[in-house]
C-alpha positions as CSV (number, residue, x, y, z in Angstrom):
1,X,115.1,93.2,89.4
2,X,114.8,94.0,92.8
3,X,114.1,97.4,92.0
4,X,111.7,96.5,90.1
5,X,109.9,94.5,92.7
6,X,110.6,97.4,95.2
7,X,108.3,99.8,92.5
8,X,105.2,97.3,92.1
9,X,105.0,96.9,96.1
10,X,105.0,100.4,96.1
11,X,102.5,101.1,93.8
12,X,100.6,98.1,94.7
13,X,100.2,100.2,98.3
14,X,99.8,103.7,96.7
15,X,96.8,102.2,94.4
16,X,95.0,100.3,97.6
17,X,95.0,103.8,99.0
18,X,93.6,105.2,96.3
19,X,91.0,102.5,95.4
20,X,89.6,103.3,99.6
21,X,90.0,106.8,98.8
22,X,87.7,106.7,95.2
23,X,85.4,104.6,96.9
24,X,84.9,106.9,99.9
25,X,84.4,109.6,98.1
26,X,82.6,108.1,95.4
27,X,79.9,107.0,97.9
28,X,79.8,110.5,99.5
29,X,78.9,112.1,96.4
30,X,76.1,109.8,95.2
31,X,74.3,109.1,98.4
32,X,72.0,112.4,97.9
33,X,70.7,110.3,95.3
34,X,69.7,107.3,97.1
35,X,71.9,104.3,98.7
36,X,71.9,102.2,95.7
37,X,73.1,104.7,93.1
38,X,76.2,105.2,95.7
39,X,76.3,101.8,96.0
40,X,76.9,100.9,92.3
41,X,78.8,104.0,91.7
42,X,81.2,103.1,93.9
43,X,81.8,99.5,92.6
44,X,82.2,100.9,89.2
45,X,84.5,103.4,90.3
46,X,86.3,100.8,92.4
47,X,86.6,98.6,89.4
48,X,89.4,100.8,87.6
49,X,91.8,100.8,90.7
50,X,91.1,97.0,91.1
51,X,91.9,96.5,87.4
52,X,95.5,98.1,87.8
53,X,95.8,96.1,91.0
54,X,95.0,92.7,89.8
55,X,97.9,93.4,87.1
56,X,100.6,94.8,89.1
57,X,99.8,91.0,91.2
58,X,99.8,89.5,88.1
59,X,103.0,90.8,87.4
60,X,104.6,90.1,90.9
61,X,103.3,86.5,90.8
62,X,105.9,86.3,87.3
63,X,108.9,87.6,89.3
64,X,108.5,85.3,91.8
65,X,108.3,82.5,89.4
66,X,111.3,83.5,87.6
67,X,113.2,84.1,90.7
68,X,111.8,80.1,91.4
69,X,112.9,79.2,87.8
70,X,116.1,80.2,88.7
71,X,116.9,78.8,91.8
72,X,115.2,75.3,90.5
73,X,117.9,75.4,87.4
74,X,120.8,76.1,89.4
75,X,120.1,73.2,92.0
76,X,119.5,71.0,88.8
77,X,123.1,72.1,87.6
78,X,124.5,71.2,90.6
79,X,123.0,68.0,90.1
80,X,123.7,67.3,86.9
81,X,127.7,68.6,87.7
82,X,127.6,66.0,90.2
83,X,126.3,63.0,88.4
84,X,128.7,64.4,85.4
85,X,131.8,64.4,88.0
């Protein structure tokens, strides 16, 4: 699982980078066409990368509430071992 956790920072970083790269070069392309256009071209373009990004978060937020899960059942064990013993 830690692996795991490794991969999604990683491509949590690798999609931020690309998300300021799209939207660079997303407004450099439309701002012949007026500031506005690039403007809104931009966010749209943005929106993709910010899609992915809100899920790999999403998806980090679950490991770290298993990984809370777990420690939370295990100090209950021990509790429970006690008052049993």
């Amino acid at each position: 699982m830690k692996f795991l956790e490794s991969i999604i920072s990683f491509l949590l970083g690798v999609f931020w980078a690309l998300l300021i790269i799209s939207a660079f070069f997303t407004f450099e392309m439309f701002y012949p066409f007026g500031l506005l256009n690039a403007i809104v071209m931009t966010i749209l373009s943005s929106s993709f990368w910010l899609l992915i990004i809100i899920f790999l978060e999403i998806a980090n937020v679950q490991f770290e509430k298993l990984k809370e899960a777990k420690k939370q059942t295990k100090i209950l064990e021990s509790i429970q071992n006690r008052l049993n013993g």
